[in-house]
VOPAGU-2260 file (C-alpha; in pm, 1 decimal, decimal comma):
REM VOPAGU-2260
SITE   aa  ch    i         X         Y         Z
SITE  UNK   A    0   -3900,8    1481,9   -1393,0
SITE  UNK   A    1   -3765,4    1319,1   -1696,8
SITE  UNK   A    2   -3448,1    1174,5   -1502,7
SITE  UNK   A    3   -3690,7    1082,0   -1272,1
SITE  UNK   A    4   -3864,2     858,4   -1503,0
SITE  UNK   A    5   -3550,5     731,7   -1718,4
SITE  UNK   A    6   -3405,7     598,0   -1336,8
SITE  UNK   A    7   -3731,7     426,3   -1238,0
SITE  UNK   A    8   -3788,4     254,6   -1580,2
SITE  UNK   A    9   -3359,3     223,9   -1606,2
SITE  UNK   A   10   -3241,3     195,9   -1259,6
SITE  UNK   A   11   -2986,4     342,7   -1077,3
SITE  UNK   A   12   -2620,0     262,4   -1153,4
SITE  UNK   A   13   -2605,8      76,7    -843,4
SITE  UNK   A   14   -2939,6    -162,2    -960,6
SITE  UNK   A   15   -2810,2    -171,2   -1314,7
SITE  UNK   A   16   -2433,3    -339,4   -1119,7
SITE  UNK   A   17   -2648,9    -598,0    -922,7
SITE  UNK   A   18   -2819,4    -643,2   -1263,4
SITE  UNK   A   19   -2491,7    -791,2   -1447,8
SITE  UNK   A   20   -2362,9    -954,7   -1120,9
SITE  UNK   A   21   -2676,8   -1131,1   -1081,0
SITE  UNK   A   22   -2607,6   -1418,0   -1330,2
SITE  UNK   A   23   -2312,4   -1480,4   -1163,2
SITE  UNK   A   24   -2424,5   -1519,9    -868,5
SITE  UNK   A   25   -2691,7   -1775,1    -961,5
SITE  UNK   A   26   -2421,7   -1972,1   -1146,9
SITE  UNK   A   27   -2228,3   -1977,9    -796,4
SITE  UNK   A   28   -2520,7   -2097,6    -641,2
SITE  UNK   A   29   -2602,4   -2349,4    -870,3
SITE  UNK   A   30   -2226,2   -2477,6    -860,6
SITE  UNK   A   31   -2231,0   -2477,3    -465,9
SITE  UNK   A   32   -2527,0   -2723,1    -488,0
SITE  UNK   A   33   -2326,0   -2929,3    -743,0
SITE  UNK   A   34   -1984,4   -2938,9    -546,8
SITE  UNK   A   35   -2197,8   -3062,3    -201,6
SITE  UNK   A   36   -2201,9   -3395,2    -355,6
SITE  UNK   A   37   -1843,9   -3407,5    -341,3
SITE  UNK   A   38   -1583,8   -3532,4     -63,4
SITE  UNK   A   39   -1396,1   -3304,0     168,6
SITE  UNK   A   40   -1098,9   -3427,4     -68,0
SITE  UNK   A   41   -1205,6   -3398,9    -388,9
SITE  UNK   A   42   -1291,2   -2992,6    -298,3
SITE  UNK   A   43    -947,4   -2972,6    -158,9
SITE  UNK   A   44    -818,9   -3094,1    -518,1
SITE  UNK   A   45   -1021,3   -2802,5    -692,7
SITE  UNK   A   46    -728,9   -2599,3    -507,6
SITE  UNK   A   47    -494,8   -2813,6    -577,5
SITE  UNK   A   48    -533,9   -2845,2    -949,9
SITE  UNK   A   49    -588,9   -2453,2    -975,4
SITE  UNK   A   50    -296,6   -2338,7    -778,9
SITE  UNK   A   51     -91,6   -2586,6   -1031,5
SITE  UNK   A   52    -284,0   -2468,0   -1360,2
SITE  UNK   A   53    -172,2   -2091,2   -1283,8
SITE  UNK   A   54     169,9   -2185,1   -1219,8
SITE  UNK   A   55     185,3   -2357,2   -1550,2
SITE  UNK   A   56     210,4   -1995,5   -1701,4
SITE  UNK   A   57     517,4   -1877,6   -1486,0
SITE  UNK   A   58     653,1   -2247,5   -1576,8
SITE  UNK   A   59     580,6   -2245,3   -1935,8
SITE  UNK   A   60     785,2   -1882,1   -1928,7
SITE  UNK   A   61    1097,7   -2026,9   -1766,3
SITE  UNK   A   62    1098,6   -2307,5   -2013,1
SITE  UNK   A   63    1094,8   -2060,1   -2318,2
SITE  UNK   A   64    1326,8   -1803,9   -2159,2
SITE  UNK   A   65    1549,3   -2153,5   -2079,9
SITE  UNK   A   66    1558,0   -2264,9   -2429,1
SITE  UNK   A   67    1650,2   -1903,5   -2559,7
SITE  UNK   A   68    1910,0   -1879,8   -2298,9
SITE  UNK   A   69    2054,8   -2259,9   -2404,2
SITE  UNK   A   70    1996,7   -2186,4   -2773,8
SITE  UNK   A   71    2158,7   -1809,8   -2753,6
SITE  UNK   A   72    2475,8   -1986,1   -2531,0
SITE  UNK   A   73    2571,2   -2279,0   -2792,9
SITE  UNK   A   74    2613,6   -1951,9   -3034,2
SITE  UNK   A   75    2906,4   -1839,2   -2811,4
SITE  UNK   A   76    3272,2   -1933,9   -2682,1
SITE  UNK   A   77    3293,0   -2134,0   -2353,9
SITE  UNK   A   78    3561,4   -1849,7   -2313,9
SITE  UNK   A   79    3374,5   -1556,2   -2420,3
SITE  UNK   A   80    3284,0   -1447,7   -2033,3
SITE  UNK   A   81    3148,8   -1047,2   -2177,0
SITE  UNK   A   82    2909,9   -1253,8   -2412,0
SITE  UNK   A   83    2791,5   -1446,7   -2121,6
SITE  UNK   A   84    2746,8   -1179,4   -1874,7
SITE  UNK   A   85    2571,0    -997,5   -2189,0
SITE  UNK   A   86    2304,9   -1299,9   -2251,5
SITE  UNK   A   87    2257,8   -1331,2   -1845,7
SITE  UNK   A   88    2104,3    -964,1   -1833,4
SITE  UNK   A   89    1969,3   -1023,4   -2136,5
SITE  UNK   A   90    1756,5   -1343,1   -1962,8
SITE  UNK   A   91    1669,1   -1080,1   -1698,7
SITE  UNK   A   92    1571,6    -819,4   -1898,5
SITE  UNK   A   93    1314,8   -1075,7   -2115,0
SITE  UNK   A   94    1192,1   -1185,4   -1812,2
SITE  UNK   A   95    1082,6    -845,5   -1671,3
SITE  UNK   A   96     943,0    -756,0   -2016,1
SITE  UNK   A   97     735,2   -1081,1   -2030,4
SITE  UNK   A   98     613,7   -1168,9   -1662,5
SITE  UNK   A   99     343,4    -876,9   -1720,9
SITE  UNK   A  100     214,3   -1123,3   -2002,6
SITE  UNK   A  101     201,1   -1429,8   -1745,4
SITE  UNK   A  102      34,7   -1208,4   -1494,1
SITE  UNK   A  103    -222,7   -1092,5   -1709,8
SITE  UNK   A  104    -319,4   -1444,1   -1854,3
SITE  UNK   A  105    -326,3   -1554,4   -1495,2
SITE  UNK   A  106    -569,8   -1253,8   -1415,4
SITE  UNK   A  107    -799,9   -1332,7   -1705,6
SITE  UNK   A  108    -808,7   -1714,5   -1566,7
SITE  UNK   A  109    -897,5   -1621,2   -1235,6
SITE  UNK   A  110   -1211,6   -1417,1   -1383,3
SITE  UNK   A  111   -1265,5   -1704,0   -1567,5
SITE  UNK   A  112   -1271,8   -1971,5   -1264,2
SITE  UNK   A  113   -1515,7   -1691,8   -1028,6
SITE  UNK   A  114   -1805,3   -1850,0   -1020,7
SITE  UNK   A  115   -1633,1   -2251,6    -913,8
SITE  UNK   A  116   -1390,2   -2063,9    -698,4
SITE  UNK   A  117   -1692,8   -1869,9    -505,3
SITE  UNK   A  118   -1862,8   -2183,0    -494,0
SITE  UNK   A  119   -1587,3   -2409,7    -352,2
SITE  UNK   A  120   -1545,4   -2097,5     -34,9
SITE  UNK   A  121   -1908,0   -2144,2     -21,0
SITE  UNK   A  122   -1936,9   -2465,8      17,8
SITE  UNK   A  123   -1633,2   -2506,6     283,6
SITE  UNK   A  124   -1819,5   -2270,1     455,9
SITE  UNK   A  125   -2155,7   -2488,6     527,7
SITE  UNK   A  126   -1950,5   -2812,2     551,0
SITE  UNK   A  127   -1767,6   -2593,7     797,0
SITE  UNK   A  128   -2094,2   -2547,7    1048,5
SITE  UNK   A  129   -2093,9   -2668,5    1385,6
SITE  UNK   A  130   -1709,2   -2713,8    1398,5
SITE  UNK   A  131   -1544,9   -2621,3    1708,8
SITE  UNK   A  132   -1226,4   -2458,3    1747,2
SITE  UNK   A  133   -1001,7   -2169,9    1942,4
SITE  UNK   A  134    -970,8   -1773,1    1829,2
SITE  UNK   A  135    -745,3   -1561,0    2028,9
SITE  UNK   A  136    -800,8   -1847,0    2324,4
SITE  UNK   A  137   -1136,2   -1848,8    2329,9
SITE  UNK   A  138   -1382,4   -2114,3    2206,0
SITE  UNK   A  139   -1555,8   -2065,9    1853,4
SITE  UNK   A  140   -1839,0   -2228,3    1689,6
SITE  UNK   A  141   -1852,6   -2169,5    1287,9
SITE  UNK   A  142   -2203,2   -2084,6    1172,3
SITE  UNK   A  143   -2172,5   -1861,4     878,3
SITE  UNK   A  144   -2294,6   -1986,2     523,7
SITE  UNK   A  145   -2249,5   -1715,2     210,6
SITE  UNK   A  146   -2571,0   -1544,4     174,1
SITE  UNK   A  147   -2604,5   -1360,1    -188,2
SITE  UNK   A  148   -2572,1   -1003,6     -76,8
SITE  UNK   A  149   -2213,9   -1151,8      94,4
SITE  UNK   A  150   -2142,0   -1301,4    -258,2
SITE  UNK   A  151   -2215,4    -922,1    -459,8
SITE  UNK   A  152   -1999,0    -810,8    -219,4
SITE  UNK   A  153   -1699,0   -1049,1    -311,0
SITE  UNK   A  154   -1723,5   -1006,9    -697,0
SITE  UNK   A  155   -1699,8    -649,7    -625,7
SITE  UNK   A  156   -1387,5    -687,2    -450,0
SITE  UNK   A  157   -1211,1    -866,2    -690,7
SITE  UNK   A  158   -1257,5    -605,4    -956,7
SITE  UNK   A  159   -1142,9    -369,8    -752,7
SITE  UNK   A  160   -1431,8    -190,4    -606,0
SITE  UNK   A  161   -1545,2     -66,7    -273,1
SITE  UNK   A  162   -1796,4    -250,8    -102,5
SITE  UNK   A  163   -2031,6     -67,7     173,9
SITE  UNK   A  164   -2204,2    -345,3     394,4
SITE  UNK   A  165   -2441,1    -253,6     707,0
SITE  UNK   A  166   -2331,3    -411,6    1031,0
SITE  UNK   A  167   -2399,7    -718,0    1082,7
SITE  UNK   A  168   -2421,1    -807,2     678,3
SITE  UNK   A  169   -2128,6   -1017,7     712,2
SITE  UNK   A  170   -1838,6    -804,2     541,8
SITE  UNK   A  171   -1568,0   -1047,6     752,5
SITE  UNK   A  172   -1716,2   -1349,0     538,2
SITE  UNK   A  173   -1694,9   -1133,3     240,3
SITE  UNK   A  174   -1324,7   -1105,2     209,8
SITE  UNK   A  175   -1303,0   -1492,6     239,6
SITE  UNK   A  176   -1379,6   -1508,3    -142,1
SITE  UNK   A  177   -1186,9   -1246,8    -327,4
SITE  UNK   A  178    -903,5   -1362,0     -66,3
SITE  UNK   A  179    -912,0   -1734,0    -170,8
SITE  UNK   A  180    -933,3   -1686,2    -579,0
SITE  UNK   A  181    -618,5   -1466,1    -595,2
SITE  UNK   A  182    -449,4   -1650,9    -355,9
SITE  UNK   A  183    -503,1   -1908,3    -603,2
SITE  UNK   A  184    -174,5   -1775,2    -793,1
SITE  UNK   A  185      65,7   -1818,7    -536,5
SITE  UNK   A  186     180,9   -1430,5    -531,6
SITE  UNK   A  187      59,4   -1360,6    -191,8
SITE  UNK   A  188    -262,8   -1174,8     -82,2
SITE  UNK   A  189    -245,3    -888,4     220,8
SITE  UNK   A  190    -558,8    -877,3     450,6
SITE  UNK   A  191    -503,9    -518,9     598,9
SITE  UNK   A  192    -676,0    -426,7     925,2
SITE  UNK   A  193    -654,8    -188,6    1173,2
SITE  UNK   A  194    -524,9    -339,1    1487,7
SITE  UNK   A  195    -294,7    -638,2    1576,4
SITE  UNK   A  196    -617,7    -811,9    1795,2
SITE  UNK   A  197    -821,5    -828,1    1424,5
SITE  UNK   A  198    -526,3    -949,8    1207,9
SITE  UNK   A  199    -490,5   -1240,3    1475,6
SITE  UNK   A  200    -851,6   -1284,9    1498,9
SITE  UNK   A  201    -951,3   -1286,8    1117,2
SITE  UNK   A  202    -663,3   -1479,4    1050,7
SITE  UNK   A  203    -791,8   -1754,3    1331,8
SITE  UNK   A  204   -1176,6   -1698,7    1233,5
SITE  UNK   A  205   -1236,3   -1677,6     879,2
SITE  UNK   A  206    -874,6   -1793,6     822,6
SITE  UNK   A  207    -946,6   -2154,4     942,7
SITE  UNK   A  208   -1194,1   -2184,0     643,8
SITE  UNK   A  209    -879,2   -2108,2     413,7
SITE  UNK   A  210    -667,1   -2378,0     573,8
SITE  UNK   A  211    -992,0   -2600,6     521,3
SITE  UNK   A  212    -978,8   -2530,8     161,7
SITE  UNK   A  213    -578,0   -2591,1     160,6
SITE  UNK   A  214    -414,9   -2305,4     189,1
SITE  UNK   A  215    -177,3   -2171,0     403,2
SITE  UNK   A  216    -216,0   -1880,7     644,0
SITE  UNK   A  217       6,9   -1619,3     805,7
SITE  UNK   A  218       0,7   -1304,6    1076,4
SITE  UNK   A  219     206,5   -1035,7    1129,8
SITE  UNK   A  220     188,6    -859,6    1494,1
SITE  UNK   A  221     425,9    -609,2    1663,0
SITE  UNK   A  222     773,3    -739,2    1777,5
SITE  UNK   A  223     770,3   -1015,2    1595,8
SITE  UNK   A  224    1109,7   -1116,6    1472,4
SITE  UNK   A  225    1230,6   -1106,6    1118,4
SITE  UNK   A  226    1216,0   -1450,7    1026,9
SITE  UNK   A  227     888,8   -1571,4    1179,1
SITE  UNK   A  228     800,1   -1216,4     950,5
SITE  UNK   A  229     935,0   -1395,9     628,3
SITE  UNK   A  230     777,8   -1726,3     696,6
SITE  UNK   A  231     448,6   -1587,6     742,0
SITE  UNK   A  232     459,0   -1308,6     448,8
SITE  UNK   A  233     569,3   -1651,8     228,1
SITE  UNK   A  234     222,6   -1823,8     306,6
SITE  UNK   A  235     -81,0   -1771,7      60,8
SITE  UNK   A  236    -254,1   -1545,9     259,9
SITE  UNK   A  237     -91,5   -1323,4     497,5
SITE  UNK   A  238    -282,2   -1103,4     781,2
SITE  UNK   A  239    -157,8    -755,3     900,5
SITE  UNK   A  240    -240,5    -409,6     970,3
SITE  UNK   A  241    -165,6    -126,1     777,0
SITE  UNK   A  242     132,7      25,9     979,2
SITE  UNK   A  243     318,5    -334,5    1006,2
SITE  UNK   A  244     298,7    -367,4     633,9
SITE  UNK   A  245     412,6      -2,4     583,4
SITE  UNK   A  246     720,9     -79,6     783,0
SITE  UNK   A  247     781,3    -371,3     675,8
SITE  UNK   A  248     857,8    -207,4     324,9
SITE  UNK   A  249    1042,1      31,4     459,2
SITE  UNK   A  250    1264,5    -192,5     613,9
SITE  UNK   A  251    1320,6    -347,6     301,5
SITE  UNK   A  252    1364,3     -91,4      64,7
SITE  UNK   A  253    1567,3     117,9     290,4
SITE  UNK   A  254    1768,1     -72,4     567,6
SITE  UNK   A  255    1805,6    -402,4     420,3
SITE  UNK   A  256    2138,8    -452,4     207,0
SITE  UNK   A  257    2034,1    -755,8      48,8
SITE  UNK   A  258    1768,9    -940,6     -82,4
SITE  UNK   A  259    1787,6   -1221,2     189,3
SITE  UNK   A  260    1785,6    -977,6     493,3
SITE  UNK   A  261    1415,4    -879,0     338,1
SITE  UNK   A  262    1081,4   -1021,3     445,2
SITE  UNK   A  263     796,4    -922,4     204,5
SITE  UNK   A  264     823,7   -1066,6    -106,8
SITE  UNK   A  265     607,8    -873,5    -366,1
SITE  UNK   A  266     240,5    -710,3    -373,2
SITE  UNK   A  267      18,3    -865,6    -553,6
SITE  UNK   A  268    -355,2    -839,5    -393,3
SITE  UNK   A  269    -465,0    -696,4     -98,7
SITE  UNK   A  270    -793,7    -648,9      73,2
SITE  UNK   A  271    -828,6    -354,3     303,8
SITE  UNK   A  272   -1147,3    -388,4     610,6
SITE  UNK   A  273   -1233,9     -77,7     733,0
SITE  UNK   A  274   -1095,3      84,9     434,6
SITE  UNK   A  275   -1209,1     437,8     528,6
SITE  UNK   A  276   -1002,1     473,6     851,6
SITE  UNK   A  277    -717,8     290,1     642,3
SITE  UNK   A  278    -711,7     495,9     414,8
SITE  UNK   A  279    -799,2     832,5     488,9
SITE  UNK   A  280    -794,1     862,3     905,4
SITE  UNK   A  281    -440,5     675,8     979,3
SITE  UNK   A  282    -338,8     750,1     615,9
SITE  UNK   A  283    -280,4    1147,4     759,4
SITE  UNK   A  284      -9,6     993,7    1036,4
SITE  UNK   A  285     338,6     912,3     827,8
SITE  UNK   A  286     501,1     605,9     891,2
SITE  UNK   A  287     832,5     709,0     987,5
SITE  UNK   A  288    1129,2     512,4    1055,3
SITE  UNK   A  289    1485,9     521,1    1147,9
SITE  UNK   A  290    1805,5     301,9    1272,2
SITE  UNK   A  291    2083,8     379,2    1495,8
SITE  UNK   A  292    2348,9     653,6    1427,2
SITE  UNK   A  293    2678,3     404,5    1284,6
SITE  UNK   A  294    2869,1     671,9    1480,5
SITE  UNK   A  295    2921,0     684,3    1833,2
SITE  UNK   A  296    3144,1     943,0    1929,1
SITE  UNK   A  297    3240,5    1237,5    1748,9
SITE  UNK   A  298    3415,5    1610,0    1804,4
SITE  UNK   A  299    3253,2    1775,1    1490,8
SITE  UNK   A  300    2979,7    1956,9    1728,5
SITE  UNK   A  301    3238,5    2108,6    1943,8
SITE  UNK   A  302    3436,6    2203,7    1617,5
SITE  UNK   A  303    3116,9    2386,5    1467,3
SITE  UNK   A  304    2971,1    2497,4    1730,7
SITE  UNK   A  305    3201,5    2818,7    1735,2
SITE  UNK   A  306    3162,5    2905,6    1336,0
SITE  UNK   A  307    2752,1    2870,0    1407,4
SITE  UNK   A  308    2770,4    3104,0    1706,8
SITE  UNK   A  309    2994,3    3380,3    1517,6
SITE  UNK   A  310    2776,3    3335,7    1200,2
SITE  UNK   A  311    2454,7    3385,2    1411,0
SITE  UNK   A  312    2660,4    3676,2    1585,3
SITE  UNK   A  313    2728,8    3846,1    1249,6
SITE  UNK   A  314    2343,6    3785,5    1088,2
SITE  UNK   A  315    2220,1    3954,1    1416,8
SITE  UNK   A  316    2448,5    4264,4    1349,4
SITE  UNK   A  317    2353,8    4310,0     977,4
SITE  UNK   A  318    1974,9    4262,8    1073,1
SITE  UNK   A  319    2019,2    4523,3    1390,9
SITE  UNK   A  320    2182,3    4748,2    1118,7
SITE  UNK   A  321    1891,1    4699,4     837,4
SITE  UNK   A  322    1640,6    4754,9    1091,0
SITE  UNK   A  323    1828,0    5110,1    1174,7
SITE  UNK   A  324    1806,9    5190,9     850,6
SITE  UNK   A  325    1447,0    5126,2     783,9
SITE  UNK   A  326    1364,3    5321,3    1081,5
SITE  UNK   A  327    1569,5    5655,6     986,2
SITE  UNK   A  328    1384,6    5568,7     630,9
SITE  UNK   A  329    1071,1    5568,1     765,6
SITE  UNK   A  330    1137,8    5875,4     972,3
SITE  UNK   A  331    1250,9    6081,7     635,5
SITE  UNK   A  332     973,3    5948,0     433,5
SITE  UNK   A  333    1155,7    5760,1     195,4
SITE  UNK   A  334     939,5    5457,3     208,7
SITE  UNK   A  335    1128,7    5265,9     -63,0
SITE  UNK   A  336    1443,7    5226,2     130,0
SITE  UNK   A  337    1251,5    5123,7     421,2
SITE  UNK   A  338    1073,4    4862,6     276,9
SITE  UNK   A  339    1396,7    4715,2     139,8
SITE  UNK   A  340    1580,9    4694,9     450,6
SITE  UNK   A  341    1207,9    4561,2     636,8
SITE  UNK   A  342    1255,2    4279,1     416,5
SITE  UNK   A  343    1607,6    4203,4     421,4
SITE  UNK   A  344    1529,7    4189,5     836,0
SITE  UNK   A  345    1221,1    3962,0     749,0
SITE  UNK   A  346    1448,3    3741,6     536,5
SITE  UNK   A  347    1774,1    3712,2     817,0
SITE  UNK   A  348    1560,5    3696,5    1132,7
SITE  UNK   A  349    1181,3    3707,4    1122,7
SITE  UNK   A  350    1132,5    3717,2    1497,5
SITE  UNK   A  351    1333,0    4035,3    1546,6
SITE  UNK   A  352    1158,2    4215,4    1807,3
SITE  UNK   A  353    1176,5    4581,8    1682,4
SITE  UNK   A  354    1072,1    4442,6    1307,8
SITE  UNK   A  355     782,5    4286,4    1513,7
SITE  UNK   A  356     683,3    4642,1    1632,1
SITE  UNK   A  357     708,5    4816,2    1331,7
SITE  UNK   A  358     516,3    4602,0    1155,8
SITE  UNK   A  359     231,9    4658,3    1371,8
SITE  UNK   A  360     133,1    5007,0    1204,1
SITE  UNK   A  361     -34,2    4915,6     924,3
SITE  UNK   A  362      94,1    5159,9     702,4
SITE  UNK   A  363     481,0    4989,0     779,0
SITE  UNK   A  364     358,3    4603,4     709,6
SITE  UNK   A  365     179,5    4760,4     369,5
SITE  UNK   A  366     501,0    4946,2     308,0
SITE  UNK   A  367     698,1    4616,0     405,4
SITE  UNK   A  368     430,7    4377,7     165,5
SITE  UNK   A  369     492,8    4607,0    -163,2
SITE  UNK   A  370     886,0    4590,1    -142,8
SITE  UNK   A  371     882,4    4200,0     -85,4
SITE  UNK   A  372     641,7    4167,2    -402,2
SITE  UNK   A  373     832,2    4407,8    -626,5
SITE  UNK   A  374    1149,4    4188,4    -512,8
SITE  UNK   A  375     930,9    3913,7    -618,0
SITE  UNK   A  376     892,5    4082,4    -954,5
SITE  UNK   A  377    1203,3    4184,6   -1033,3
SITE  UNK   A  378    1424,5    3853,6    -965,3
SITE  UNK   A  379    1708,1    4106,3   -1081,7
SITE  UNK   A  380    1651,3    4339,0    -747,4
SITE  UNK   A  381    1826,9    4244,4    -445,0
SITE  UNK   A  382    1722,3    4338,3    -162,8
């Protein structure tokens, strides 16, 4: 009764989320009003300005890492090649130690520009209405405007949540916004559904309010050669499903033998639709993959083939010879032995057929079970 009352006069943590995000969303609102004032240009340049504003921070490190490099390099011999080679990996090493830095400042000015960047997608989107143009070859009309619920939904993505909408509440829209502010950084953001037909349709649909807003738009689909693959992972926002991005990294982390021969170029962001299925249904299949055999003729079977047969030849005796042994063991009462060899039959051919029918009388598999588990025991016995 008392939680009871604490929840209604609290709210649940759901209402008390909505709570925090609802300032935000009035301040999107509010700027979306603001920004319809302004030229199909001058949004455009609110991308513009920043996609160049984040890049300033991976610029800004080069130039310091530069100067280091420059400073660390008039220290040195023209002639000293070791003490060159030594500063290069140095340069490499500072960079990997510092590019979690850029990233992070990056991160905190994309939080910071939320509320313009929802309201710039917002606005594209109802300057967008009543345009005409082709998805999958068939004629589309845009009519889809942000409603709030839509724009809960998009903060929640970018922090990384999960975000349960009804059919019919728009969730398609949704990933327009989280997909548009990180792809604000240039890294490259994955739209991950479940079939090649969505990936081309979302990326023709809600992707044609990205290229309004000036970014660039890719789509992988099945067959598709590896350099259309690299052209379209290079664009801002790249659309997929979940088994050509999985193979696509295998590919590159396992059959590729250099860095040009790959096609993905990092992971950065990705938004998952129908995250369940993703996730949990198709994650249970494993993407498996595998190239031709470099080999194509060889004698090594008919060469081993003879050892395999004589060594299957000889296991067979032993076991035939264990399982005699168990049985005169069994008919002297001396259940110890028995159970030994049982095992050692259980161990060098399971499917034997007389093992099979001993181990149908209880009393033999419960002899059989105790000298397996003191050989367990013991890791000193052999059996």
């Amino acid at each position: 009764m008392v939680k009871w009352i604490i929840k209604k006069i609290v709210g649940s943590k759901h209402q008390k989320e909505l709570k925090r995000l609802k300032a935000t969303v009035e301040k999107i609102n509010q700027l979306e009003v603001e920004f319809q004032s302004l030229s199909d240009d001058q949004l455009r340049e609110k991308t513009a300005n920043w996609k160049e504003h984040l890049r300033n921070f991976e610029v800004q490190l080069d130039q310091d890492i530069d100067a280091w490099k420059n400073k660390e390099l008039q220290r040195i011999s023209k002639n000293d090649h070791q003490a060159r080679r030594d500063i290069e990996e140095q340069v490499r090493q500072r960079k990997n130690d510092l590019i979690p830095d850029v990233h992070q400042k990056q991160d905190a000015y994309l939080t910071q520009i939320l509320p313009q960047a929802y309201a710039v997608v917002k606005n594209g989107a109802r300057r967008m209405v009543g345009l005409s143009y082709s998805v999958c070859d068939q004629p589309m009309s845009w009519d889809m405007i942000h409603f709030d619920c839509q724009l809960y939904g998009g903060i929640g993505l970018h922090r990384g949540m999960i975000a349960e909408m009804a059919t019919g509440e728009g969730k398609t829209l949704v990933a327009t916004l989280p997909v548009y502010l990180n792809a604000l950084t240039g890294r490259g953001v994955h739209v991950i559904t479940v079939n090649d037909y969505l990936a081309r349709r979302d990326s023709e649909w809600t992707g044609e309010l990205l290229k309004f807003l000036g970014l660039s738009i890719g789509c992988i689909q099945s067959q598709m050669p590896s350099d259309r693959r690299r052209e379209n992972y290079n664009c801002d926002v790249t659309y997929g499903t979940n088994s050509e991005f999985g193979f696509d990294y295998l590919r590159d982390n396992g059959m590729s033998h250099s860095i040009d021969e790959q096609v993905q170029r990092g992971h950065y962001f990705a938004i998952i639709d129908e995250v369940d299925s993703v996730l949990i249904d198709e994650a249970r299949t494993p993407l498996i993959i595998s190239g031709p055999s470099t080999v194509t003729h060889t004698h090594q079977y008919d060469r081993f083939k003879p050892l395999v047969n004589q060594l299957v030849k000889k296991q067979t005796n032993l076991c035939n010879e264990a399982m005699q042994q168990a049985k005169q063991a069994l008919d002297s009462s001396d259940s110890e032995t028995a159970g030994r060899a049982m095992v050692k039959v259980k161990f060098g051919q399971p499917k034997n057929r007389q093992l099979l029918r001993l181990m149908e009388e209880p009393e033999n598999r419960r002899i059989a079970e105790k000298s397996e588990l003191s050989l367990y025991q013991d890791t000193h016995k052999k059996a």
